[in-house]
C-alpha positions as CSV (number, residue, x, y, z in Angstrom):
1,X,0.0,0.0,0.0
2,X,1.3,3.4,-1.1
3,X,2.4,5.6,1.8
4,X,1.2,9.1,3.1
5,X,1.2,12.1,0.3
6,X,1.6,14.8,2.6
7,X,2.4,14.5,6.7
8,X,0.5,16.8,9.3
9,X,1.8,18.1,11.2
10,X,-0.3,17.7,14.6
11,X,-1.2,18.2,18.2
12,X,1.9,15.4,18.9
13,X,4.2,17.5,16.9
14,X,6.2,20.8,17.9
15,X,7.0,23.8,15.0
16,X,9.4,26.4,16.5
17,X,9.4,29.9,14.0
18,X,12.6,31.2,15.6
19,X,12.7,34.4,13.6
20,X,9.3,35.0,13.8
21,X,8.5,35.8,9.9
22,X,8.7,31.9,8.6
23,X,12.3,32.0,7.7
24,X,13.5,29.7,10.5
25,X,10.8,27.5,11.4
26,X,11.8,23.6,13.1
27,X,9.7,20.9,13.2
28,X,10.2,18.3,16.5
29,X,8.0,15.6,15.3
30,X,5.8,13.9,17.8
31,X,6.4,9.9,18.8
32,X,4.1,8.5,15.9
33,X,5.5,10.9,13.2
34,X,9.1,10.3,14.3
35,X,8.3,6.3,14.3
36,X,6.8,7.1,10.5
37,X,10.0,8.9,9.2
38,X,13.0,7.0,10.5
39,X,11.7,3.5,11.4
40,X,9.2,3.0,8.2
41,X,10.4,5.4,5.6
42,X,14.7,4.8,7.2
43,X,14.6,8.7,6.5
44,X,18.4,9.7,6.6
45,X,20.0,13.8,7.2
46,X,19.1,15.8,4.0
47,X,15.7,13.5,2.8
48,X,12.6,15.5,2.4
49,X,9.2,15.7,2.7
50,X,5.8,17.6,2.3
51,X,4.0,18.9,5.4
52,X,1.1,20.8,5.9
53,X,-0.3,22.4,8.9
54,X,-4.0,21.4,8.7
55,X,-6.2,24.2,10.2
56,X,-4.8,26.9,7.9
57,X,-4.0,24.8,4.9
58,X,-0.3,26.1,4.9
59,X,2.1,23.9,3.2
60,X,5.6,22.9,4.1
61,X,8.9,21.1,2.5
62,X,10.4,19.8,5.5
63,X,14.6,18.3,5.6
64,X,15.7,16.1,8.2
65,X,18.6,17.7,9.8
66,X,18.8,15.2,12.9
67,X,17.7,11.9,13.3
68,X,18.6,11.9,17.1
69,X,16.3,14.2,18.1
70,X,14.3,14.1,15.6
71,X,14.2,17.4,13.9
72,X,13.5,19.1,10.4
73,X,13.7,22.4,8.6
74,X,10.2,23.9,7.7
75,X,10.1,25.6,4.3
76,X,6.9,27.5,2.9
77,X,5.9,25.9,-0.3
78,X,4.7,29.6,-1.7
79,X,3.8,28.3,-5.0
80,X,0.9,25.7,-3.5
81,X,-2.4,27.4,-2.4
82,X,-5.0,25.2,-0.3
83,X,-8.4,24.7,-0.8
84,X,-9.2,26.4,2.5
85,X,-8.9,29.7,1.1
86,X,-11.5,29.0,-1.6
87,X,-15.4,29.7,-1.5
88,X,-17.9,28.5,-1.6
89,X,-17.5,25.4,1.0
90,X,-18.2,22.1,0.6
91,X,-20.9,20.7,3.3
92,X,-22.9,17.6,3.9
93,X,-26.0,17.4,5.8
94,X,-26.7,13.7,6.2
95,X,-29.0,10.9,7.9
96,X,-26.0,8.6,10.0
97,X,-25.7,5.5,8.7
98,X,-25.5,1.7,9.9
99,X,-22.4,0.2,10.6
100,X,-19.4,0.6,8.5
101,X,-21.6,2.7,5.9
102,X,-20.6,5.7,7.3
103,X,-16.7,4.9,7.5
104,X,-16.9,4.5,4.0
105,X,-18.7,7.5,2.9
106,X,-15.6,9.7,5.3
107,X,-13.1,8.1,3.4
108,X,-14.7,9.4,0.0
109,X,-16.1,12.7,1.4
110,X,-12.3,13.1,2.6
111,X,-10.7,12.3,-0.8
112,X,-13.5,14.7,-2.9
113,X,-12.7,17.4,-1.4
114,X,-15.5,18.0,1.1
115,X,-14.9,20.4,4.0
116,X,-18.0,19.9,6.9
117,X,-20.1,17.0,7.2
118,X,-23.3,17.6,9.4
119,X,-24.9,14.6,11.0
120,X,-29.1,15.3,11.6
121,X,-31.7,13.7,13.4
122,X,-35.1,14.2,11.2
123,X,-38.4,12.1,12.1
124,X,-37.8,9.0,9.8
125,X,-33.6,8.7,11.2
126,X,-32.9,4.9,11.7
127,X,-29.1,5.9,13.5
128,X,-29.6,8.3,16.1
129,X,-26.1,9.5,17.1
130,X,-26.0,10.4,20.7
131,X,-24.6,13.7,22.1
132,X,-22.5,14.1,25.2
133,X,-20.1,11.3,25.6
134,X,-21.4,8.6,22.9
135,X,-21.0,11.3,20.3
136,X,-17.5,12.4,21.5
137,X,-16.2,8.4,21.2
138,X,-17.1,8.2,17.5
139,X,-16.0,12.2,16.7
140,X,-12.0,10.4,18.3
141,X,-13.0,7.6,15.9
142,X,-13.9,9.6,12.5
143,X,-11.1,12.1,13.5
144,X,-8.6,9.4,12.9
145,X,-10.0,8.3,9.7
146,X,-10.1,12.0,8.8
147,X,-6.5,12.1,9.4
148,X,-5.2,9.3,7.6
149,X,-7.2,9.5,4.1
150,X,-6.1,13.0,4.0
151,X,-2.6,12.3,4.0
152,X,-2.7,9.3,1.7
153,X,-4.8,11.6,-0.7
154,X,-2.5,14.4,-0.1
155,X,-5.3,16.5,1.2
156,X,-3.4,19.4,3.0
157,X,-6.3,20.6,5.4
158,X,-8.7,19.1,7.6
159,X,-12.6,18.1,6.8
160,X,-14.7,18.9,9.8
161,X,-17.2,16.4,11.5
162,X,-19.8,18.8,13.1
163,X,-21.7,17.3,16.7
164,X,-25.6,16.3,15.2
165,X,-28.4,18.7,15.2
166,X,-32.0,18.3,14.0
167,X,-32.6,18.7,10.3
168,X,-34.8,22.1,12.1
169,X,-31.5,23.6,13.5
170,X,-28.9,22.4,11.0
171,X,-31.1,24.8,8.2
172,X,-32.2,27.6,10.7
173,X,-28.3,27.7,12.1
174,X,-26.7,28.7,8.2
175,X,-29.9,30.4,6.6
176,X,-26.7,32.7,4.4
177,X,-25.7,29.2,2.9
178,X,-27.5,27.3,-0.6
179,X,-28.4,24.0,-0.1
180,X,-29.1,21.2,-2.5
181,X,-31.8,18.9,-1.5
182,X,-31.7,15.6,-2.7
183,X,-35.2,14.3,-2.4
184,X,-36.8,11.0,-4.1
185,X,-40.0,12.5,-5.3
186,X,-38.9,14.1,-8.8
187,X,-41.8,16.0,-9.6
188,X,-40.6,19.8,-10.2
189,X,-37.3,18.9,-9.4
190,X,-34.0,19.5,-11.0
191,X,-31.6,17.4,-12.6
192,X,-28.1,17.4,-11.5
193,X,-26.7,19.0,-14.6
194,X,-29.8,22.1,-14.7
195,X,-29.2,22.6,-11.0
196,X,-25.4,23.1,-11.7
197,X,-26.0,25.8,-14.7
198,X,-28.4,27.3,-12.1
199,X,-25.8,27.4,-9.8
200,X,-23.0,29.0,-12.1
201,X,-25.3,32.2,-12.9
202,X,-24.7,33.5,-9.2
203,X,-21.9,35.9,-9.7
204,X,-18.4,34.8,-8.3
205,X,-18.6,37.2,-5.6
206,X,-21.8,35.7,-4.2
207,X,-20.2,32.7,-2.6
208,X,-17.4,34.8,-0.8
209,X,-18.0,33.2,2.8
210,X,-20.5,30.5,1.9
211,X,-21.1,26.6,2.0
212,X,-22.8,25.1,-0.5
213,X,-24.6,21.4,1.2
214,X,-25.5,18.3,-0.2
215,X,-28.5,17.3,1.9
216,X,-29.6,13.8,2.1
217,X,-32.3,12.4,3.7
218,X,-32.7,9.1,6.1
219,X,-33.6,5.2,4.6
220,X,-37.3,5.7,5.1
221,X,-37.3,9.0,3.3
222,X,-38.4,12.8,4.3
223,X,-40.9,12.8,6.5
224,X,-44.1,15.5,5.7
225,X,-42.2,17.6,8.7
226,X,-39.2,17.8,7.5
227,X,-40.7,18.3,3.7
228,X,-42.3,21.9,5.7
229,X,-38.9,22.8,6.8
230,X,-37.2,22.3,3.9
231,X,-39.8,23.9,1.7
232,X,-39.2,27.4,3.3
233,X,-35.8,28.2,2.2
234,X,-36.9,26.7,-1.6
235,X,-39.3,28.7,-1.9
236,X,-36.4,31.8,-0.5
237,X,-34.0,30.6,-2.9
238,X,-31.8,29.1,-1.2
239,X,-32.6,25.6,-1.3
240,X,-32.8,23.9,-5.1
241,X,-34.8,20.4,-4.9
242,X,-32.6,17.8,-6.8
243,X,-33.7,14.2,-8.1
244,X,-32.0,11.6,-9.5
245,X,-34.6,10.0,-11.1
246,X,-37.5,7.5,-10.4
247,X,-35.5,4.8,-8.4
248,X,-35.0,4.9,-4.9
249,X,-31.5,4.8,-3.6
250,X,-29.9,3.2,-0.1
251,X,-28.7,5.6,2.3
252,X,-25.2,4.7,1.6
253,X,-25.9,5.0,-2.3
254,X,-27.6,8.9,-1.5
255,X,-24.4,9.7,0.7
256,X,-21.8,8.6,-1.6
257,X,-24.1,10.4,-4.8
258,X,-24.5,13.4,-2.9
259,X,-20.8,13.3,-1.8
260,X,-19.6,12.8,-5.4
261,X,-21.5,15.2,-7.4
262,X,-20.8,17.9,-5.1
263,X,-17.0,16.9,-4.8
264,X,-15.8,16.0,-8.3
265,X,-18.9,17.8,-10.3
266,X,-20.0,21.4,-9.1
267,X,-17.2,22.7,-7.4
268,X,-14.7,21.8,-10.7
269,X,-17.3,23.9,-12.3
270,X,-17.2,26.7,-10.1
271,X,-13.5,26.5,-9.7
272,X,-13.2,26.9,-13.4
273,X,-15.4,29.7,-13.4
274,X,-13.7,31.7,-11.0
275,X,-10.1,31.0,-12.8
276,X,-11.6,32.2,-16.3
277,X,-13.0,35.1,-14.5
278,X,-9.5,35.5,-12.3
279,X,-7.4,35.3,-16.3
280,X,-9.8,37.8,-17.7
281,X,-9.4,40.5,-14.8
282,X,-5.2,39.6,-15.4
């Protein structure tokens, strides 16, 4: 199996800016990114390797100078810019899943390029992820999964795993964002491709400081309550009703859909929106 793409560099791990303007910055790795480096990669003085600090996205080329301590030079990578600095965001609102379902769906979600997943309860939820400690035990759990398909994908920041809300909370808490509701009853409802061309008239400047959701409903479908809270913002403009046709898909087959379309389908569109727009500014 391929090794990591990038490394994080972590809670475990120790970054020392000496100068204070990025011009002298060590890295003391931690016990488990030490182990990595000399032990499984036999990393030797002058071998380097990419890093990224994962909350801001920042990217690194770190050289080991020591192997006893472990230590490395930090150099910015100036000419790689991170997905965290680009809008809009890419968000899930979702129905938890049975079993390993959801383990799977992370993994992808992490790869495509998807920056918040939000867990919600609605009526007709089969998984009913607790709050308080229950919740915290799988958040350590999906945290690590988070961490390791990110660095064998390359992926220099972190996807967040927000604690569940109710479906009500999760829309009244980000009323600013669009959402795309993925709903099994296609009557007056978009296709995928219509509800991207929609998306793409909404001048670039619209989606400075937004997230753009994928919502997907539980197994047993929306319930007539949850249809009422979701028919608000439609009818706002902020919610676009999307189908994918007649047949009716598994929870994991939704999620992964959802995940997909949003990940390797609208926001390359976007993206090459803004960079024709960006060329013709130049």
């Amino acid at each position: 199996m391929a090794g990591p793409k990038i490394f994080w560099i972590d809670q475990g791990d120790r970054v020392e800016d000496l100068a204070g303007d990025s011009s002298n910055i060590s890295l003391y790795p931690g016990r488990e990114l030490s182990r990595h480096l000399l032990s499984s990669l036999r990393a030797k003085e002058g071998d380097s390797f990419p890093f990224s600090d994962p909350e801001t996205g920042t990217i690194y080329r770190g050289t080991l100078v020591s192997r006893e301590p472990c230590s490395l030079k930090l150099d910015i990578e100036s000419g790689r810019i991170s997905r965290k600095h680009f809008f809009p965001r890419l968000g899930i609102v979702f129905s938890p899943l049975k079993g390993d379902s959801f383990s799977e769906a992370l993994s992808m979600a992490v790869m495509a390029g998807i920056d918040i997943l939000q867990p919600v309860i609605s009526d007709r939820s089969i998984v009913r992820w607790p709050e308080g400690d229950g919740w915290a035990s799988k958040a350590k759990r999906f945290a690590g999964i988070v961490r390791e398909k990110s660095q064998l994908a390359g992926r220099a920041t972190r996807m967040r795993i927000a604690s569940p809300l109710s479906l009500r909370e999760s829309l009244k808490n980000r009323a600013s964002d669009v959402f795309l509701w993925f709903d099994e009853d296609p009557v007056g409802a978009l296709d995928p491709m219509k509800a991207i061309d929609s998306l793409r008239r909404f001048p670039i400047q619209f989606w400075e400081q937004k997230t753009i959701w994928s919502v997907v409903g539980p197994e047993g479908g929306w319930s007539p309550r949850d249809r009422d809270f979701l028919r608000d913002p439609e009818e706002k403009g902020s919610v676009f009703r999307i189908s994918l046709g007649e047949r009716i898909f598994s929870g994991e087959m939704a999620l992964l859909t959802a995940i997909l379309f949003l990940g390797t389908f609208l926001a390359p569109a976007l993206s090459r929106d803004r960079q024709i727009l960006q060329a013709g500014e130049g």
